[in-house]
C-alpha distance (Angstrom), angle and dihedral (degrees) to the residues before:
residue distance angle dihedral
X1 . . .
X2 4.03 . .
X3 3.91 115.0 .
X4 3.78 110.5 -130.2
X5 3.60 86.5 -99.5
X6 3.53 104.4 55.8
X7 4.11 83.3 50.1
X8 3.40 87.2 68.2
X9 3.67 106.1 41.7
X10 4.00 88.9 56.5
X11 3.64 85.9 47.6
X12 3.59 95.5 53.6
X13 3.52 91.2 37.9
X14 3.79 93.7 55.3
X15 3.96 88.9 53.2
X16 3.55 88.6 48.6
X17 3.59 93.3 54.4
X18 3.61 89.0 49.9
X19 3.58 97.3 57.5
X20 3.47 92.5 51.4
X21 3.88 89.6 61.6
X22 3.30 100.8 49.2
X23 4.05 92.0 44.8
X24 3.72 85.7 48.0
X25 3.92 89.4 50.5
X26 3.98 87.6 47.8
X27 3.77 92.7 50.5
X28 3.84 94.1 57.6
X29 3.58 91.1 44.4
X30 3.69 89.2 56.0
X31 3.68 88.2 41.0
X32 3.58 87.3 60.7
X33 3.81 103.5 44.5
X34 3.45 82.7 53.6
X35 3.96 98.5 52.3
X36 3.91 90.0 43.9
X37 4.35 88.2 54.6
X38 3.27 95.6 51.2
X39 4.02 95.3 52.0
X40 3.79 98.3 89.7
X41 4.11 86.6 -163.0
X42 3.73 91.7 54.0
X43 4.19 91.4 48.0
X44 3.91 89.3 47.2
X45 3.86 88.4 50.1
X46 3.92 93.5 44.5
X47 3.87 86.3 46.6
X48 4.36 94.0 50.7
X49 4.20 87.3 42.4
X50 3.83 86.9 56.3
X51 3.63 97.9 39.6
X52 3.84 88.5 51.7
X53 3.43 93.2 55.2
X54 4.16 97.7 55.2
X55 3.84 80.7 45.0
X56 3.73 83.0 52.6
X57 3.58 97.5 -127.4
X58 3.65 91.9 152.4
X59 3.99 136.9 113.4
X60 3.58 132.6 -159.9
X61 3.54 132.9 -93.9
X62 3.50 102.3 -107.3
X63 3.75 92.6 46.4
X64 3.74 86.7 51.0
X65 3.56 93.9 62.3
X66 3.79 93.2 41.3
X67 3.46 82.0 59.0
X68 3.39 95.6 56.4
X69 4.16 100.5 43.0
X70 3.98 97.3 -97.3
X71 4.06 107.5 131.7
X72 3.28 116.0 -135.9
């Protein structure tokens, strides 16, 4: 039988095991964010997709996967 005590401990162990995951999961998203703004290619690409869309170079979603074999 746990002692009041020991309750609590596991408790606050479990929630400090859980912050640790989702800090770890925020760390390789920053990670990532980071990796893609340094990649000049990827910024340049980001830039033309964005461009293309206010030049409304765009098609819808069901015409985009006609236009790549899916029926709809």
């Amino acid at each position: 039988m746990n002692t009041l005590a020991e309750t609590e401990t596991e408790s606050i162990t479990e929630i400090f095991i859980e912050t640790l995951k989702k800090v770890d999961t925020e760390i390789e998203s920053a990670i990532e964010t980071l990796e893609i703004l340094s990649d000049k290619e990827i910024l340049e690409e980001i830039k033309e997709g964005l461009q293309d869309i206010k030049n409304g170079k765009v098609i819808g979603f069901e015409d985009f996967l006609r236009k790549h074999g899916y029926e709809i």
